[in-house]
N, C-alpha and C positions, 0 to 999 in steps of 0.2 A: 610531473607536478606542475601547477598552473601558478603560472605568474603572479596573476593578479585576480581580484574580484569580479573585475570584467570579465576575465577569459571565461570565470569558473562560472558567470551568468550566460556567456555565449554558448558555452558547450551544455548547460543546462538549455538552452534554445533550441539547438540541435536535437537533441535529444526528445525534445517534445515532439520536435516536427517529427522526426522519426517513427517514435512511437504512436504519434496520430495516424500516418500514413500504415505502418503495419496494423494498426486495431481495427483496420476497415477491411483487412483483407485476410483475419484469420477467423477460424470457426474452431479451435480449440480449447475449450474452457480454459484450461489449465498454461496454457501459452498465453492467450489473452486474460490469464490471470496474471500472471508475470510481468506481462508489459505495463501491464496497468500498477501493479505495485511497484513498479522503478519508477513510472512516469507519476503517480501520489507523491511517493517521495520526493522528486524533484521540485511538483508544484510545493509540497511543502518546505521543502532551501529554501526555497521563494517567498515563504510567509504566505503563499494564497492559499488558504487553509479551506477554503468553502469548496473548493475546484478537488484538494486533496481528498477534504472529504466522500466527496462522487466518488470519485477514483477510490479508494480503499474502502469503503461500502461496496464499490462490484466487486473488489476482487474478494471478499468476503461471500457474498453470493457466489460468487463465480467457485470458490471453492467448496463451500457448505454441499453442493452438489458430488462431490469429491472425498465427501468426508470419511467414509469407510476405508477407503483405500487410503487417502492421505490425510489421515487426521491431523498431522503435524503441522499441515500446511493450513487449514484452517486454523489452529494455537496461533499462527506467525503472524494470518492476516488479523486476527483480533489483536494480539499485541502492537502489529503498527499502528493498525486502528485509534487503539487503547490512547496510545503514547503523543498520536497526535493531537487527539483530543486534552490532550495534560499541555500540549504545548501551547493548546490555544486557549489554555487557562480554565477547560471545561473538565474539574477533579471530579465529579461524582460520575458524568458518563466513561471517562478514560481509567479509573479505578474500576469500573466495572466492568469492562471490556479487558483488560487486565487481568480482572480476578476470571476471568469464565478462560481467558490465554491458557493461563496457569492449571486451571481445572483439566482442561482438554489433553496438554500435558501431561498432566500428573496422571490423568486414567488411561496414556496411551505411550508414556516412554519407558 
C-alpha cells in the first residue's frame, strides 16, 4: 500500500514511462489495447482527462476490430470510455457510451 499521495503520483510516472516505451514496440491490437487502457486510466488519477481521452478512444478502436471474438472487451472499453466522460462532467456523451456498454453486454453475456 503506498504511503503517501506522492508515492501513488510517482508510481503513476512510472508507469507511464513504461507504458510509452512498450506501445512503441508492440504490434498486437489487443495487448496494445491493454496497455493503453491501464495507461487512460492512470492519466485519468491524474485528472488529464483530454490525454485519457486519446488513450481510451484507441483502445476502443483497437478493440471494435476484435469484436466477434471478444465482444466483452469492447462493453469494458465503452464503459471506461462512458465513465470518463461522467467524470469530466461530460453526462450526455458518458451516458451514451454507457448505455451502448450495457447493450453490447446484454446481447453477448
Amino acid at each position: 500500500m503506498l504511503e503517501t499521495e506522492d508515492e501513488a503520483g510517482r508510481d503513476i510516472e512510472v508507469w507511464e514511462d513504461l507504458a510509452e516505451s512498450a506501445l512503441t514496440r508492440s504490434a498486437d491490437d489487443l495487448i496494445l489495447a491493454r496497455l493503453l487502457a491501464v495507461y487512460g486510466t492512470a492519466l485519468r488519477t491524474r485528472s488529464r482527462m483530454q490525454e485519457a481521452f486519446v488513450a481510451l478512444r484507441r483502445v476502443l478502436e483497437l478493440r471494435r476490430r476484435h469484436a466477434d471474438e471478444r465482444p466483452d472487451l469492447v462493453g469494458s472499453a465503452l464503459y471506461t470510455l462512458g465513465t470518463t466522460h461522467l467524470m469530466a462532467e461530460q453526462m450526455d456523451e458518458g451516458l451514451a457510451l454507457i448505455a451502448e456498454a450495457m447493450a453490447v453486454w446484454r446481447d453477448t453475456l
